[in-house]
C-alpha positions in Angstrom: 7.4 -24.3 -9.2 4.0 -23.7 -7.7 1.9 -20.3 -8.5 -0.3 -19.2 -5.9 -2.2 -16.2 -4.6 -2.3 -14.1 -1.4 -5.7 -13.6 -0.1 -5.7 -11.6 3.0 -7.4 -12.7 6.2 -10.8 -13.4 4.4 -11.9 -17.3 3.8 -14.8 -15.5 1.5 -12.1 -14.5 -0.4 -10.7 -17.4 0.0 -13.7 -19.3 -1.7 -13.6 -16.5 -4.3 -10.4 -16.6 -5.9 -9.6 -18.0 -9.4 -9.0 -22.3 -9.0 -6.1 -21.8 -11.8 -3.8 -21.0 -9.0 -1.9 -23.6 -7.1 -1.9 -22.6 -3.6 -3.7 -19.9 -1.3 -2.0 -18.2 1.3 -4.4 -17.0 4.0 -3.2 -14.7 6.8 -4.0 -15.8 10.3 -4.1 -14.7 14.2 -6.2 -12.4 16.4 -9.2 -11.0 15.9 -10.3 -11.6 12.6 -8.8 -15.2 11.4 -7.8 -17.8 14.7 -6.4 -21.0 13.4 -8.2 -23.5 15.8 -11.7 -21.8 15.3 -11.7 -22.8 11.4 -14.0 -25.2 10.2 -11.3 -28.0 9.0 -14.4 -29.0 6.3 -15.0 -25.5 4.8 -11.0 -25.0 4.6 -11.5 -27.9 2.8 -14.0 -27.2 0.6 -12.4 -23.7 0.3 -9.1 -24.5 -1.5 -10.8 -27.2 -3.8 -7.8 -29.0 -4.3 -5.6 -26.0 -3.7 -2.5 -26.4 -1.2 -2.6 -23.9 1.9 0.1 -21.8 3.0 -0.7 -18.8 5.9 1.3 -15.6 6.7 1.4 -15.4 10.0 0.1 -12.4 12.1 1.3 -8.7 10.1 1.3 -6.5 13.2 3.1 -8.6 15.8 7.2 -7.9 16.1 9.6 -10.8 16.5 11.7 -9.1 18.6 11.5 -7.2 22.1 13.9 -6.1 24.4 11.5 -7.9 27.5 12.5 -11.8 28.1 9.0 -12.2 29.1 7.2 -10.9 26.1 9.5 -12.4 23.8 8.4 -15.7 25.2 5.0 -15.0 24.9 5.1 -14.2 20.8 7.1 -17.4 20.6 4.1 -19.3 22.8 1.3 -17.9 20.2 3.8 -18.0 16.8 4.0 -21.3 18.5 0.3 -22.2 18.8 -0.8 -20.7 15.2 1.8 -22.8 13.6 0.7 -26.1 15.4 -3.2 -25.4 14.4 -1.7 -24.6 10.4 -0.3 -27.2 10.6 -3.3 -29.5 11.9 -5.2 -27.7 8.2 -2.7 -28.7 6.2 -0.6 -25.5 5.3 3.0 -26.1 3.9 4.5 -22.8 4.8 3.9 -20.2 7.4 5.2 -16.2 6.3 6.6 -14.4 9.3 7.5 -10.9 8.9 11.2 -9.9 10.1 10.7 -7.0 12.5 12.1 -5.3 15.9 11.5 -3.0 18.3 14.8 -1.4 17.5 16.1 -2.4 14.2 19.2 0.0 14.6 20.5 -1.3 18.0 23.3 -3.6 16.5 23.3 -5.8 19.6 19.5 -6.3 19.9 20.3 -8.3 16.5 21.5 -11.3 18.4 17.9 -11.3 20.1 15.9 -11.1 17.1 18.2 -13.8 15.3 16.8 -16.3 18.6 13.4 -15.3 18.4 13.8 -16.2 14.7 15.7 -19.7 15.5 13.1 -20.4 18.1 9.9 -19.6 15.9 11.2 -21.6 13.2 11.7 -24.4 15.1 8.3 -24.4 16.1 7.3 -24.7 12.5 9.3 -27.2 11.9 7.8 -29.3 14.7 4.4 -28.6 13.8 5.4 -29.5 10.4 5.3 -26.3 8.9 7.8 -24.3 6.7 8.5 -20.8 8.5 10.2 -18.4 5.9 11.1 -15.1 6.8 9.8 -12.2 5.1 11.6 -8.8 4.4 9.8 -5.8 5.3 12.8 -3.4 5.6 11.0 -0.4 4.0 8.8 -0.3 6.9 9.8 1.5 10.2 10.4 -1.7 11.9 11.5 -3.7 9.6 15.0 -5.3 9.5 16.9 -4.2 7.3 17.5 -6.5 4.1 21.3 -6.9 4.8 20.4 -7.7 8.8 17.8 -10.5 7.4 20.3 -12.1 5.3 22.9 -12.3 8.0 20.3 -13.7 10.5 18.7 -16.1 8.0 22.0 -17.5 7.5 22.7 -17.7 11.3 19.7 -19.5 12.0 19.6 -21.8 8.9 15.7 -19.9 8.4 14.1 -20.2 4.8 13.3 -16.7 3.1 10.1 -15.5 1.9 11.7 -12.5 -0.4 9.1 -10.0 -1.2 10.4 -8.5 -4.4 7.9 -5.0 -4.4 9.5 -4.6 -0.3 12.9 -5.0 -1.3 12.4 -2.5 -4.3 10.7 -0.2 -2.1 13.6 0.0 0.2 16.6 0.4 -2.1 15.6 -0.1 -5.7 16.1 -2.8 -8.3 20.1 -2.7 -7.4 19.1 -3.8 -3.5 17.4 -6.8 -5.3 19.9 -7.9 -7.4 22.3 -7.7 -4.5 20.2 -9.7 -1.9 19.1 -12.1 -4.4 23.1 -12.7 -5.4 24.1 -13.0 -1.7 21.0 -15.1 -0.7 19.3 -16.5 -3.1 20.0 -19.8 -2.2 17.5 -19.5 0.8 15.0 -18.0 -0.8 12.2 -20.5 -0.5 9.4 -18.6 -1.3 8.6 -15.0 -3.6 6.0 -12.2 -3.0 5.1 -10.9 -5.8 3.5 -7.3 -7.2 4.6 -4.1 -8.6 5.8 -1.0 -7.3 6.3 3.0 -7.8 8.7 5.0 -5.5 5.5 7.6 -5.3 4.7 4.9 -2.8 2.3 3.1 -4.8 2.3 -0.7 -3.8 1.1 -3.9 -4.2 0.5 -3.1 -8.0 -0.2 -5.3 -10.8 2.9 -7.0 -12.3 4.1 -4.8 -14.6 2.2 -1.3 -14.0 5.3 -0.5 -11.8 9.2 -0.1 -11.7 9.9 -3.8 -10.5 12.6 -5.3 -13.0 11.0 -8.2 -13.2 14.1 -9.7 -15.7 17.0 -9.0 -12.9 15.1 -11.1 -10.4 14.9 -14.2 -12.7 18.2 -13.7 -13.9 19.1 -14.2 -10.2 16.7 -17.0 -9.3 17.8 -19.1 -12.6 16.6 -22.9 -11.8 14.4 -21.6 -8.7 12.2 -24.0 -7.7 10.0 -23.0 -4.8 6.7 -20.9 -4.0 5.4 -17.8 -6.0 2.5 -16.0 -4.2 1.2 -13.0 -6.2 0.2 -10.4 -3.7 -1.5 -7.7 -5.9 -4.3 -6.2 -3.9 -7.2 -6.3 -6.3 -9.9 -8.6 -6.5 -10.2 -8.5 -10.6 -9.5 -12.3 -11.3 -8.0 -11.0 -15.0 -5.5 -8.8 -13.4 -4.1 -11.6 -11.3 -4.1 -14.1 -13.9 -2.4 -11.2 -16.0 0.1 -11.1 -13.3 0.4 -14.6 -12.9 1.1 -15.1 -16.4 3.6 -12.8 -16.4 5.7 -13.8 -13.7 5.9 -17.4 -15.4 6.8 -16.1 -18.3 9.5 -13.8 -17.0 10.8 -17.1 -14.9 10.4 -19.6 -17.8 7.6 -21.8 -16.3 3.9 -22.6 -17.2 1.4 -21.2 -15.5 
């Protein structure tokens, strides 16, 4: 199992972050971070050793109810993933949205936009895992990602602070029982129902315990996405979601 550490759209940050980690996942796509205008060499020079993994662009849906503009977001997911792949990243995050994430029948169209973007990676030579963002306003809903991840045979990036945000501790335990299997890769931070997010491990309501009780043996990606910039308070975090999964970190 590999430990690593979201760090935003920002190769300064990049540079910056602690070398203990294992991986960095940098986010990518218009304006701020394109792909194809990185310097291969300071990417390079950047991880120091580190893999790369990238989260695709936050803000742009999967799903539309135009042919045409669903073609186009599969064209540029399409493009980013073939210039991650020319840096070297291993997996690519794409977040599971919709215009309409209550229209039952609009499903089938974000389950092919899904099928078609992961292809992509796959040709480009890039893991594309699917992230749950359910609690937001277009986000699928966690039981509407599961049944589409199965459908389309698409890894899962589970994002344990999202899923807790949208129905508590119990919602994890349940997705993680259903699908677990797929999960490929794990999001990591703390949570408060206030709304507080992307905490610490361990300053919020996450049951840590549950999660690894359901993940026994896993053996993919951990990215700790705890929006501070205080290398003790990730290692902190870090440390403690090794321990809680019985690894060395």
């Amino acid at each position: 199992m590999d430990i690593g550490l979201t760090v935003g759209d920002d190769l300064d940050r990049l540079e910056a972050s602690p070398s203990r980690f294992d991986f960095c996942e940098l986010g990518v796509g218009e304006p701020t971070l394109v792909p194809g205008a990185i310097d291969p060499e300071r990417m390079e020079r950047a991880l120091d050793g580190r893999d790369l993994l990238v989260h695709l662009p936050y803000g742009q849906r999967l799903a539309t109810y135009v042919p045409e503009v669903n073609d186009a977001i599969v064209d540029y997911q399409r493009r980013l993933l073939n210039d991650a792949g020319e840096l070297g990243a291993e997996k690519a995050v794409l977040h599971a949205t919709s215009v309409d994430r209550d229209d039952v029948e609009f499903r089938e169209v974000a389950a092919e936009q899904l099928r078609r973007i992961a292809d992509a990676g796959r040709e480009a030579g890039v893991e594309v895992v699917v992230e749950n963002v359910g609690h937001q306003h277009a986000g699928l809903q966690l039981s509407v990602l599961g049944e589409i991840a199965q459908e389309t045979d698409t890894p899962i990036c589970f994002d344990v602070g999202h899923a807790y945000m949208e129905a508590g501790n119990k919602a994890i335990t349940r997705f993680l029982r259903a699908h677990g299997d797929r999960v490929s890769h794990l999001h990591c931070h703390d949570v408060r129902r206030r709304g507080d997010t992307h905490l610490p491990v361990g300053a919020g309501e996450v049951e840590y315990e549950a999660v690894a009780a359901e993940l026994d043996g896993f053996d993919g990606t951990v990215a700790l996405e705890v929006f501070t910039d205080d290398d003790a308070l990730l290692v902190d975090s870090a440390e403690r979601v090794a321990d809680v999964l019985g690894v060395d970190f």
